[in-house]
N, C-alpha and C positions, 0 to 999 in steps of 0.2 A: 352761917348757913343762909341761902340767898331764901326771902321769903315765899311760903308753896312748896319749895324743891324738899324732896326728901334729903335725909343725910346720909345717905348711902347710895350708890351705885343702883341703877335695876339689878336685879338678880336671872342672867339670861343661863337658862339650862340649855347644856350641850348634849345631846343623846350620842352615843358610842357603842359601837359591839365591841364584847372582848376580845381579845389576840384570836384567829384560830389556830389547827395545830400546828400548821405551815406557814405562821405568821411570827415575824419579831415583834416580841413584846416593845423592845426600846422604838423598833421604826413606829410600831403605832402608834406610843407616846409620843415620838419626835412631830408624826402629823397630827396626833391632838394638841398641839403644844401651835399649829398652827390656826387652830381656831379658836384659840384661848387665844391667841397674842391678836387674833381680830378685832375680839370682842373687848379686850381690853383698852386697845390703842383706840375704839369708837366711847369709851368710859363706859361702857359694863362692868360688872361684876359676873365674870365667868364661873359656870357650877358644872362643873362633867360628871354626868349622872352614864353607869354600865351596867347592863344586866345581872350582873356580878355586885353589884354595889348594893350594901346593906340596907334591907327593906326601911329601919327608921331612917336613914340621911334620904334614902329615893323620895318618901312619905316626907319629909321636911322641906326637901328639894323642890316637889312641885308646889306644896304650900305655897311658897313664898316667891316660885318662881314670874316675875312678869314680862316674860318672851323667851320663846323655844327656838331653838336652834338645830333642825336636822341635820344633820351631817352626812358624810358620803360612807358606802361601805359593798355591806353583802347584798346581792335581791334581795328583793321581801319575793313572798311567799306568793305564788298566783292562786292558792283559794283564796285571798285576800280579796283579789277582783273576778272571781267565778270562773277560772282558767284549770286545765291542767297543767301539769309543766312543760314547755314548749321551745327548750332553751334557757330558761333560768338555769342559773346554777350557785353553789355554796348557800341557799339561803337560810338564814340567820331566825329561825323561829325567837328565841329568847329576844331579839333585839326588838322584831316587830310586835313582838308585844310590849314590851319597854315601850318604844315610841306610837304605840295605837293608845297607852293609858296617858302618856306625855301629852299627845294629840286632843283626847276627850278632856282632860285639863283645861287644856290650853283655849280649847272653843268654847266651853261651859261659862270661862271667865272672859272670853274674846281675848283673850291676849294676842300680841302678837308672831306670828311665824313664820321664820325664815327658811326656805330648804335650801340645800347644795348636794349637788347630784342627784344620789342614791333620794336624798330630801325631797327634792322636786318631785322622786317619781311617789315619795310616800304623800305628800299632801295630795297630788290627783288621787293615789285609790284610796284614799282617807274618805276623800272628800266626791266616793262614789265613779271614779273614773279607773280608767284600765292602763297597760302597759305592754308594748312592741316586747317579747321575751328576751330579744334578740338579734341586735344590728350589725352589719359589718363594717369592721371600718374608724368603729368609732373610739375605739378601746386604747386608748394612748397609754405609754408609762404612767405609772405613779409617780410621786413626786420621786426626784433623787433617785430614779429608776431607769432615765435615761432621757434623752431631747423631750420634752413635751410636745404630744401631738394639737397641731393648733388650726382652726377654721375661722371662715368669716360667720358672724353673728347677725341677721338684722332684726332692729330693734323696733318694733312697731311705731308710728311715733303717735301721741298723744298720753301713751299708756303711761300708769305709776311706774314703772320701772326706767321708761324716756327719760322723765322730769327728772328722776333721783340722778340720771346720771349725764344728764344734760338738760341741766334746770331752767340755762337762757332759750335752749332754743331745742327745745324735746321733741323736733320732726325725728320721720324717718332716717335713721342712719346705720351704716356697719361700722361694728367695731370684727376685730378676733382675737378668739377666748380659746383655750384649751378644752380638753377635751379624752376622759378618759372614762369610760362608761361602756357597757354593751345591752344593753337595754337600753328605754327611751319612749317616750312619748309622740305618738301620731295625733293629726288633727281632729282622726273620730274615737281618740282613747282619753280627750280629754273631759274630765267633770263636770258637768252644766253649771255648776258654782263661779267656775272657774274660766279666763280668756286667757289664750297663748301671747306671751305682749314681745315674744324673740323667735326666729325660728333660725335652721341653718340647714345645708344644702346636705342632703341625704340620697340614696339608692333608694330608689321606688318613692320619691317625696320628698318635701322639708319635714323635717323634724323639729317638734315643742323645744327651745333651747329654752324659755324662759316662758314663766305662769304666773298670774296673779289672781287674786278672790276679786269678784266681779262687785261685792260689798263695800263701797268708798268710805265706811266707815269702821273697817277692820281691815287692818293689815296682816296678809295673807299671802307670801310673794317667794316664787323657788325659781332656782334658775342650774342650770343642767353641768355646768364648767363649776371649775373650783378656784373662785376670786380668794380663796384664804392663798392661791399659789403666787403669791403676788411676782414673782420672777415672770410670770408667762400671762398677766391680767393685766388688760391698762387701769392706769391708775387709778378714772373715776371710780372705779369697782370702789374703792374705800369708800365713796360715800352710801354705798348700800348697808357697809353693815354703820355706818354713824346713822344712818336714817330709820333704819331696825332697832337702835339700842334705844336715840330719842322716842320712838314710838313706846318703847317700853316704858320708856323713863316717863311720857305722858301717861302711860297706864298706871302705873305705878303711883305717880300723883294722884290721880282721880279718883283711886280706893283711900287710899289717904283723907282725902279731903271729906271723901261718903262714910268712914270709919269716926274721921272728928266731929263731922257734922249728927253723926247719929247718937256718939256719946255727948253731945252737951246739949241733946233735947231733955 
């Protein structure tokens, strides 16, 4: 074991809704098996925690968890952000609360969090910001569902999210990213916590493609496409989730060293 490093993986939870009624059980698994094989190939330790999953392993789960992982899915809920429903639709109470206690975890201890999609829009109203109910346009197949609907991306440049995926030279640039969502984030729905560091070309405006925590000393970063797709993502995308697992894997050391350090006073 190299010396410092822990001997195990971070432990990154993956938050998930259960199957609904009109949902395949196997396709879900098949797309949570795509963000486990993320998380894996960045050297995590992948943990998929579902509303459905037994109160002791969810309680163990966040324990030990050191980086969160939102994932894509159902809306949340618009009392969440002071809204009635306005185009939401299927939303998933059970889930949003699963990832609003994942969330409070996760920031109590700073850990680090990653969104994707449905993710991106739960760290804005987490983190006090709102949500567009309802865009057109932008709702592409699911995976294995048919062509992936795909746009240009541009990527703010200087932002943490630049660097992570264009570390020589993090100016302004477009990539395109997929794109399968109907909801989304507008300029004035975003979180004062928070700066939009992607946007992409929209009806009535750009749209928030990408957020990050305005805090340089926690990492806090969603992004609206789903780079687990990697058929339809260019490739730098991988280092977002290697740069999310290292953050973990630094977190995870530093309770280490404040756990040894306090047992041999």
């Amino acid at each position: 074991m190299t010396p410092g490093r822990p001997d195990r993986p971070p432990a990154i939870v993956i938050t998930r809704g259960d199957p609904g009624p009109a949902e395949s059980p196997d396709r879900v698994a098949a797309v949570t098996e795509l963000y486990v094989g993320a998380i894996a190939r960045a050297g995590g330790d992948p943990v998929v925690v579902l509303p459905s999953s037994d109160p002791s392993f969810r309680t163990e789960a966040l324990d030990r968890m050191a980086g969160l992982l939102l994932t894509g899915g159902a809306d949340l809920a618009p009392r969440l952000f002071g809204r009635e429903p306005a185009g939401a639709r299927d939303v998933d109470d059970s889930r949003d609360e699963l990832e609003g206690a994942a969330w409070q975890a996760a920031a109590s201890r700073r850990l680090p969090v990653l969104g994707i999609c449905r993710g991106l829009q739960a760290i804005n109203v987490f983190s006090g910001g709102r949500l567009t109910q309802h865009l057109a346009g932008h709702d592409g197949p699911g995976w294995q569902q048919g062509p992936p609907l795909l746009h240009r991306m541009r990527v703010v440049g200087g932002t943490q999210l630049a660097r992570i995926l264009r570390p020589i030279n993090p100016g302004t640039f477009v990539v395109q990213v997929n794109s399968s969502h109907h909801q989304g984030v507008r300029a004035a729905d975003v979180a004062p916590s928070l700066a939009a560091s992607g946007w992409s070309p929209a009806e009535g405006g750009e749209l928030v493609e990408a957020l990050e925590g305005r805090d340089p000393t926690h990492f806090v970063l969603g992004v609206q496409s789903h780079p687990e797709r990697t058929e339809s993502t260019p490739p730098e995308f991988e280092r977002l989730f290697r740069f999310f697992v290292d953050a973990a894997w630094h977190t995870t050391r530093g309770i280490a060293s404040a756990s040894t350090s306090s047992t041999s006073r």
